[in-house]
C-alpha positions as CSV (number, residue, x, y, z in Angstrom):
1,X,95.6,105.7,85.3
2,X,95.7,107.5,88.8
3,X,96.6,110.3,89.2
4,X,100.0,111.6,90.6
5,X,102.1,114.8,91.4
6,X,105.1,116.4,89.6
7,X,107.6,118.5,90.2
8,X,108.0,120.8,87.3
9,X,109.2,123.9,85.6
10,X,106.6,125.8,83.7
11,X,107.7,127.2,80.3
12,X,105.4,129.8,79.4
13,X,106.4,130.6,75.8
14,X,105.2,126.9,74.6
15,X,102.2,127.0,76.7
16,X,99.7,127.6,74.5
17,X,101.2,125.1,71.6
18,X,101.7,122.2,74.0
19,X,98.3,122.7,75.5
20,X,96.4,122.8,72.1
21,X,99.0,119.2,71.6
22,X,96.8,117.9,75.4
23,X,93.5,118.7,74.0
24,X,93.7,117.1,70.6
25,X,95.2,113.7,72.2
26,X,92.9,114.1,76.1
27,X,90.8,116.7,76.5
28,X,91.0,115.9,80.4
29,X,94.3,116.7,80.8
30,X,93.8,120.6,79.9
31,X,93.7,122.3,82.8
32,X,91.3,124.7,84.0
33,X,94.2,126.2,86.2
34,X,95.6,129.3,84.4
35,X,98.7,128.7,86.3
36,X,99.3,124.9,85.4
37,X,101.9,124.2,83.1
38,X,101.2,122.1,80.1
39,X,104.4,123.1,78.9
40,X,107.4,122.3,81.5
41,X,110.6,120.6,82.0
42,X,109.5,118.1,84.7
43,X,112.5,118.6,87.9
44,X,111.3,115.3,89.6
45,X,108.5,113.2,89.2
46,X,106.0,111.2,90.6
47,X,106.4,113.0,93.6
48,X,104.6,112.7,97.0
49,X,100.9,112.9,96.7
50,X,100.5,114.2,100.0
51,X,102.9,116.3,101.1
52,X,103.3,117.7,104.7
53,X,104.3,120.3,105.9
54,X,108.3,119.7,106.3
55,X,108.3,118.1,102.9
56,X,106.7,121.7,101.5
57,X,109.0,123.6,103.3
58,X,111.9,121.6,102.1
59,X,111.1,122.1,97.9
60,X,110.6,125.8,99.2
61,X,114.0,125.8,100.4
62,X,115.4,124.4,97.7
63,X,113.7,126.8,95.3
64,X,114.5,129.4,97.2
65,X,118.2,128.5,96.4
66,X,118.1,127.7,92.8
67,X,118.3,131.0,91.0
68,X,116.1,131.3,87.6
69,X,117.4,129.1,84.7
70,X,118.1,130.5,81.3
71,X,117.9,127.3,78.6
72,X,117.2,127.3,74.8
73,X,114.9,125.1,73.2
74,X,115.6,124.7,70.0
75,X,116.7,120.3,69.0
76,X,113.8,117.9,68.8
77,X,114.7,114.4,69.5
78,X,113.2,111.3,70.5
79,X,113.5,108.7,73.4
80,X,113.4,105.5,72.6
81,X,109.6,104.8,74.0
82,X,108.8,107.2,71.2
83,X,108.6,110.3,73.4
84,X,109.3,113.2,70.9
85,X,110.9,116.4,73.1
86,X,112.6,119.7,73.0
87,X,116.3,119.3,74.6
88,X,117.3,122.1,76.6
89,X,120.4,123.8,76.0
90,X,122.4,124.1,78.2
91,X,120.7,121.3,80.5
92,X,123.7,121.3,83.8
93,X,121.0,123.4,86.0
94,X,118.3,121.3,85.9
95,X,120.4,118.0,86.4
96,X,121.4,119.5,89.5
97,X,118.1,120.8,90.5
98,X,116.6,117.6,90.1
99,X,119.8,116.3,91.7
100,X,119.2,118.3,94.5
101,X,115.5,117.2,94.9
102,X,116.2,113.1,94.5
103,X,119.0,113.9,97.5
104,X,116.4,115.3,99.8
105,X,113.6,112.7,98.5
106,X,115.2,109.6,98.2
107,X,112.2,107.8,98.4
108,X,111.0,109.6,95.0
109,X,113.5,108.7,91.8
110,X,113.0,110.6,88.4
111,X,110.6,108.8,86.5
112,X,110.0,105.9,89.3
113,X,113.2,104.2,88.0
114,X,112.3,103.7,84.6
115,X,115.7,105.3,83.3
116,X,118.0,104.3,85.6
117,X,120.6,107.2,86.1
118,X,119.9,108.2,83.0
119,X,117.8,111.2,83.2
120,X,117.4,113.7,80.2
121,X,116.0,117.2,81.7
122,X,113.3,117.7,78.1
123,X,110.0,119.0,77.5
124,X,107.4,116.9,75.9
125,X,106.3,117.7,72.6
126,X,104.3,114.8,71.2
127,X,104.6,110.4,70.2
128,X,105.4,108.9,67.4
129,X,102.5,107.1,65.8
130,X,100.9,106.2,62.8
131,X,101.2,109.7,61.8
132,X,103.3,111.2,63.6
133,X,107.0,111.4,64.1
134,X,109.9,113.9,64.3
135,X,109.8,115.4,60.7
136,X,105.9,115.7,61.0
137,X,106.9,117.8,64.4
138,X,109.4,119.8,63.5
139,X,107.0,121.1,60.9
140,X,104.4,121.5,63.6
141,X,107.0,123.5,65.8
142,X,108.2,125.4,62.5
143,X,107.7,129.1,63.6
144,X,107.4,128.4,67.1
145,X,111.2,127.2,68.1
146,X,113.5,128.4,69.2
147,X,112.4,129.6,72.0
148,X,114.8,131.6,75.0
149,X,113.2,131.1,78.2
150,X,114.1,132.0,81.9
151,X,112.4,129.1,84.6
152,X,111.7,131.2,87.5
153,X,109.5,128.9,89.1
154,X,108.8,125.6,90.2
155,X,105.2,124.1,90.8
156,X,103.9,120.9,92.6
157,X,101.7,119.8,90.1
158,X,98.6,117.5,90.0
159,X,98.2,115.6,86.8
160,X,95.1,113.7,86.7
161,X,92.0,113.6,83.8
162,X,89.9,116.4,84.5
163,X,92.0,117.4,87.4
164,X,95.0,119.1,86.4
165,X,96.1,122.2,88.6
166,X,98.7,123.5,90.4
167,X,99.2,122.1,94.4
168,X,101.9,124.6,95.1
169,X,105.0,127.2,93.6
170,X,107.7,128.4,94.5
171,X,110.0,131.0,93.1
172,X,113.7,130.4,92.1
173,X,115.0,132.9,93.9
174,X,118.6,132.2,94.2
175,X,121.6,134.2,95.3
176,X,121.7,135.0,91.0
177,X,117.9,136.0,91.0
């Protein structure tokens, strides 16, 4: 698979059990970046590859405007691909934030259109398998959710076996900041 760029929202409490999740599945997805972020909320996604300059600017500005946003993770669920997730709670924020991004990227849609309009702001936690599905995490997350977390930033990220790493970030920094 080639790689591609994200749009995401780090979640630095998780990081560490979501990035011990990458390296028992891939390996080359850990990142060697100390700022990439394993665990996030994706805000949009594939994104632009190559950005230029105008395009930077632009997710700056919209960061810029977004103040930090305070969710709870605390409900796994699954999609029905078999994607096992954290739901956060309360999720209007980052529908808008994306909302905002797919407005002034029309050419990139969450997910490249796999869900339609139905997009559910989530962080990945695991698939279901063999062995594995949401009793099997829960216990795995036992201990480590619920977690309370401020987003303060957003990150153009570069997801690709053994290339992983940050592109860009941005603060939140809105009028609430």
């Amino acid at each position: 698979m080639p790689g591609h760029s994200v749009l995401q929202l780090p979640v630095p409490p998780l990081e560490a059990w979501v990035r011990a999740r990458t390296a028992h599945y891939d390996p080359g997805f850990v990142s060697t970046d100390p700022r990439f972020g394993h665990a996030h909320i994706t805000a949009l996604g594939p994104f632009d590859p190559a950005p230029d300059a105008a395009t930077l600017a632009t997710v700056g500005g919209l960061a810029a405007a977004t103040p930090p946003i305070r969710v709870r993770l605390a409900d796994l669920a699954q999609f029905p691909d078999g994607i096992l997730h954290l739901v956060p709670d309360p999720d209007d924020l980052l529908r808008d934030l994306t909302g905002r991004l797919v407005a002034a990227f029309p050419a990139w849609t969450p997910y490249g259109g796999r869900f339609g309009d139905d997009v559910r702001p989530h962080l990945t936690v695991d698939a279901v398998s063999d062995e594995v599905d949401l009793a099997s995490t829960a216990a795995l997350l036992a201990g480590t959710v619920p977690v309370d977390v401020v987003l303060d930033r957003l990150q153009l990220a570069w997801w690709e076996s053994g290339d992983c790493r940050v592109l860009r970030e941005w603060p939140l920094a809105g009028p609430d900041a």
